[in-house]
C-alpha positions in Angstrom: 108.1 114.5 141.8 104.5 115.9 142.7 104.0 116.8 138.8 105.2 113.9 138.0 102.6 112.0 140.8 100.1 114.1 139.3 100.7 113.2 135.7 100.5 109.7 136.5 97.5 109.5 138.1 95.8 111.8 135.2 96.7 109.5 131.9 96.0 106.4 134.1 92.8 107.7 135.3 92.0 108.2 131.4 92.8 105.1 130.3 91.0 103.2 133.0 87.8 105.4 131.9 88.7 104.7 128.6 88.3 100.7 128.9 85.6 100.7 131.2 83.8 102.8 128.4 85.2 100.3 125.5 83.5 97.6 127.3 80.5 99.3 128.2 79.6 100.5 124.8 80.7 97.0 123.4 78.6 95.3 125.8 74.9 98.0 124.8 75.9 97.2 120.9 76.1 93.1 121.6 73.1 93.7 123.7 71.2 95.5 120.6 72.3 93.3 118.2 71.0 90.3 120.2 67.7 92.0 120.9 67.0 92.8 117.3 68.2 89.3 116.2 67.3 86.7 118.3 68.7 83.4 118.0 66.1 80.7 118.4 69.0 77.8 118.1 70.1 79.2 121.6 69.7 76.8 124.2 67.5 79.6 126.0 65.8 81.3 123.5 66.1 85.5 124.8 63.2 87.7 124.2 64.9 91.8 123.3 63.1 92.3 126.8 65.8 89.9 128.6 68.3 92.1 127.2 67.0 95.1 129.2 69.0 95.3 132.1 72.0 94.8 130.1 71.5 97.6 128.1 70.5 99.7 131.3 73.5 98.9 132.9 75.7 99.7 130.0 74.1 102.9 129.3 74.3 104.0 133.2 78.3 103.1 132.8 78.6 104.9 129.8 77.1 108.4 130.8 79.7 108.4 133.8 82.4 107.1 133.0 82.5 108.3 128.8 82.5 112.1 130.2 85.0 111.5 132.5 86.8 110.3 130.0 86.8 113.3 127.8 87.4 115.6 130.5 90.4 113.7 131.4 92.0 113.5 128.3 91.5 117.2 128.0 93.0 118.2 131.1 96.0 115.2 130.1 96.5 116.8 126.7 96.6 120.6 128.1 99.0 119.3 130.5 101.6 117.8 127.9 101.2 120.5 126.1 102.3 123.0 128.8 105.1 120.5 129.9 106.0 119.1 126.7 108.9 116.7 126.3 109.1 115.7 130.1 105.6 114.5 130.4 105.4 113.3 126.9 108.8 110.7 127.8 106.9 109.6 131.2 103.4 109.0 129.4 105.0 107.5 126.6 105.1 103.8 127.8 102.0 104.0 129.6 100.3 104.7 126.1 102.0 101.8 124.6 100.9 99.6 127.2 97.2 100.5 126.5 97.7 99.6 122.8 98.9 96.3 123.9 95.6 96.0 125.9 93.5 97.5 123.2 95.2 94.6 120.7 94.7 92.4 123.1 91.2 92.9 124.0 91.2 93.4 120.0 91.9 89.6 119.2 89.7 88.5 122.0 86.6 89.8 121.0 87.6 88.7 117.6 88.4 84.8 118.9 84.9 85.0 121.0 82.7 86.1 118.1 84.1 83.8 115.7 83.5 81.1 118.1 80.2 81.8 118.2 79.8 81.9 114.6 81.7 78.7 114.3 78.9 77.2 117.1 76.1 78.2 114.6 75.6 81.8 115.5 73.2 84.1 112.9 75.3 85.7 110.3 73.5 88.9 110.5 74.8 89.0 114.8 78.0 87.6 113.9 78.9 90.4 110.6 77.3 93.3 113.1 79.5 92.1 116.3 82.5 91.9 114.1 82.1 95.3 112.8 81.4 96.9 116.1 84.4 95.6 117.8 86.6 96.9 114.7 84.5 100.4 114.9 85.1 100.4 118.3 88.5 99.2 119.8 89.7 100.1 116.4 89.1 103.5 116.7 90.8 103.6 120.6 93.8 102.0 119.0 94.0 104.3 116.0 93.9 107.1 118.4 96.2 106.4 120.4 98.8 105.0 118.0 99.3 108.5 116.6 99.4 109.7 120.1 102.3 107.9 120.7 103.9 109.6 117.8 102.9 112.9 119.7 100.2 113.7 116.4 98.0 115.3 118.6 100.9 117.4 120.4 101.0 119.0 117.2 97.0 119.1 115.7 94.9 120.2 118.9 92.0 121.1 116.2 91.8 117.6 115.1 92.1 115.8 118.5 89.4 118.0 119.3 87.4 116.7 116.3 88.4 113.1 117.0 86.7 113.1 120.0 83.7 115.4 119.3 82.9 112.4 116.7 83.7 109.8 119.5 80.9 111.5 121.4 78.6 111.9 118.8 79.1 107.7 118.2 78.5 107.2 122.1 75.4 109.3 121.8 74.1 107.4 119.2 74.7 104.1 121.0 72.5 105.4 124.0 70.0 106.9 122.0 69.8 103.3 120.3 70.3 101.5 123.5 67.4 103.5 125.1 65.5 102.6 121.5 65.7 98.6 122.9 64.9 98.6 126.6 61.9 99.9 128.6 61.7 103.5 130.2 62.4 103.3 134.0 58.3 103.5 134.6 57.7 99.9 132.8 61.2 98.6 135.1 59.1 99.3 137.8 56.2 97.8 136.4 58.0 94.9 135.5 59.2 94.6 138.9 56.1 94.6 141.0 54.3 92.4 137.9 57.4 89.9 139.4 56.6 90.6 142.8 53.3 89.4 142.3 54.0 86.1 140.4 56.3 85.4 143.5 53.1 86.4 145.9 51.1 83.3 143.2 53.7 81.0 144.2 53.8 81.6 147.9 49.9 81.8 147.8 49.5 78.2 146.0 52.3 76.7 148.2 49.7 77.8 151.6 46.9 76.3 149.7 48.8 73.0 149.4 50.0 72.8 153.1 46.6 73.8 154.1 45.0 70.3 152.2 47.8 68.3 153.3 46.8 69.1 157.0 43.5 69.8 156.6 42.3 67.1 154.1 40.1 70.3 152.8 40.8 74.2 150.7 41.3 76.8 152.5 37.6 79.0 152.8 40.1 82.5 152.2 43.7 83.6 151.7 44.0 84.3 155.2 42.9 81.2 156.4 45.6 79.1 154.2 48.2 80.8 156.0 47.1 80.0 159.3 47.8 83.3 161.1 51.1 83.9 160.1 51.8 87.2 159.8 53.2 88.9 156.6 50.6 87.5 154.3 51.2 88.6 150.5 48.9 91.6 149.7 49.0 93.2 146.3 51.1 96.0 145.9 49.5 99.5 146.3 47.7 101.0 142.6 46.7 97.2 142.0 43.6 95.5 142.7 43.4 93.0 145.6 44.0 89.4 145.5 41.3 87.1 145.0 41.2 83.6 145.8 38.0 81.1 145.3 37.5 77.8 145.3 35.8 75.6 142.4 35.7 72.5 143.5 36.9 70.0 145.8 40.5 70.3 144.6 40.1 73.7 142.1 40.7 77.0 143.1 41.8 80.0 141.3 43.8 82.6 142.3 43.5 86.1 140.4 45.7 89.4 140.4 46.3 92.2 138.4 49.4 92.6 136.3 51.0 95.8 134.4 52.1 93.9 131.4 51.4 90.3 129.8 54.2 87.7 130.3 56.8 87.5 127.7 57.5 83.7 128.2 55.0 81.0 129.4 56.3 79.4 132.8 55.7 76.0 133.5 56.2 75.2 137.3 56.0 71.9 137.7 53.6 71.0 134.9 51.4 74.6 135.8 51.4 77.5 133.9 52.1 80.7 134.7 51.6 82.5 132.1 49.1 85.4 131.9 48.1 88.2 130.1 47.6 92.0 131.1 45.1 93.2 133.4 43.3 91.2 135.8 44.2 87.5 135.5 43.7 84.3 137.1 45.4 81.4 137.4 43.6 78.0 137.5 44.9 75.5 140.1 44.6 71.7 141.7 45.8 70.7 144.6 47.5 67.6 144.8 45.9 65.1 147.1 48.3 63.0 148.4 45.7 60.6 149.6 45.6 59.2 145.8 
């Protein structure tokens, strides 16, 4: 009973890291693929940029859970090897159930990508989706179709070779994945260039509150906020935060970003849009007096 426990919890434990890595590496190719061939009939057109933390967070799922995988499978294989027929009967059904799954999950990624071909998706996407899907839940299903007819019991060379190919394919997927985002050093860039468009925006709200009480801009940053504490400084390595007045309604507001903008925003008819290095963003208060 404790083997039997044991063996369980090993070939379910490998075919849990098995679809968690099916969907991770789906979900880096469809990222790619979307990256290198935008759609600009989208109703948001994506820059390969918004695709970024997708692809991060597919590659970070694939280098745990894809070796875990592996290792499983090993240890599952060596097992039913050593215990033959017994565990072979017992794992049996569980394997069929995961081709089930996999044919399932098969003609659903199949269904979805049509659809979106049917809705006007690119060709080029909807050929390289198709064909990544077939690569990919294909080969899961392929493997373990002749696993079920114990294949592998009896060619341990070549279920070694299956899966040093396997790897090879994962590889590549990262390697490519890491090809199409940013290194962790622009993320953080990114992140405190976002930061400091969210400091803009809390800056230019104090600058309108001040007018509406005052009748009159504020003479300083400071001063717009009215003492409250936690006024938005930039972030340390950047230069300060200017703010100067130029006019009875103008000001600017200026800061120093990592990396240009990769879409213009328009808040409320304003742009906010900017370029690298130190920038500044014109501004009008509105006088609610007119």
């Amino acid at each position: 009973m404790e083997n039997t426990a044991r063996n369980f919890a090993l070939q379910l434990g490998s075919l849990i890291s098995l679809y968690v890595s099916i969907g991770a590496l789906l979900t880096l190719l469809f990222s790619v693929i979307n990256a290198a061939y935008p759609d600009v009939a989208s109703s948001y057109y994506y820059s390969a940029n918004d695709y970024g933390y997708t692809i991060r967070g597919a590659i970070a799922t694939l280098i745990v859970f894809f070796p875990a995988y592996i290792l499983l499978t090993r240890f599952v294989n060596k097992v039913r090897r050593a215990e033959s027929g017994a565990y072979t009967s017992f794992t049996k059904w569980l394997i069929y159930l995961s081709l089930v799954v996999g044919g399932g999950v098969l003609l659903g990624d199949l269904v979805a990508i049509l659809l979106n071909f049917l809705n006007g998706e690119l060709t080029v996407r909807f050929l390289l989706k198709a064909v990544s899907v077939f690569g990919v839940v294909g080969a899961a299903f392929a493997y373990y179709t002749l696993d079920a007819r114990g294949y592998w019991h009896e060619h341990e060379t070549e279920s070694k070779r299956y899966g040093a190919i396997a790897a090879l394919a994962v590889v590549a997927a990262i390697v490519l994945g890491f090809m199409n985002t940013e290194s962790p050093a622009d993320v953080r860039q990114y992140k405190i260039d976002e930061r400091i468009m969210n400091d803009m925006s809390s800056i230019e709200n104090a600058v309108q509150e001040y007018y509406n009480v005052e009748g009159t801009l504020p003479a300083s940053i400071e001063e717009a906020y009215r003492g409250v504490p936690n006024i938005p400084t930039a972030p340390e390595g950047r230069d300060g935060y200017t703010y100067s007045t130029t006019g009875p309604l103008a000001y600017e507001l200026c800061a120093e970003f990592a990396y240009a903008s990769q879409t213009n925003r328009d808040w409320y008819g304003a742009s906010w849009a900017h370029n690298e290095g130190n920038w500044c963003f014109k501004r009008v208060v509105f006088d609610q007096k007119n």
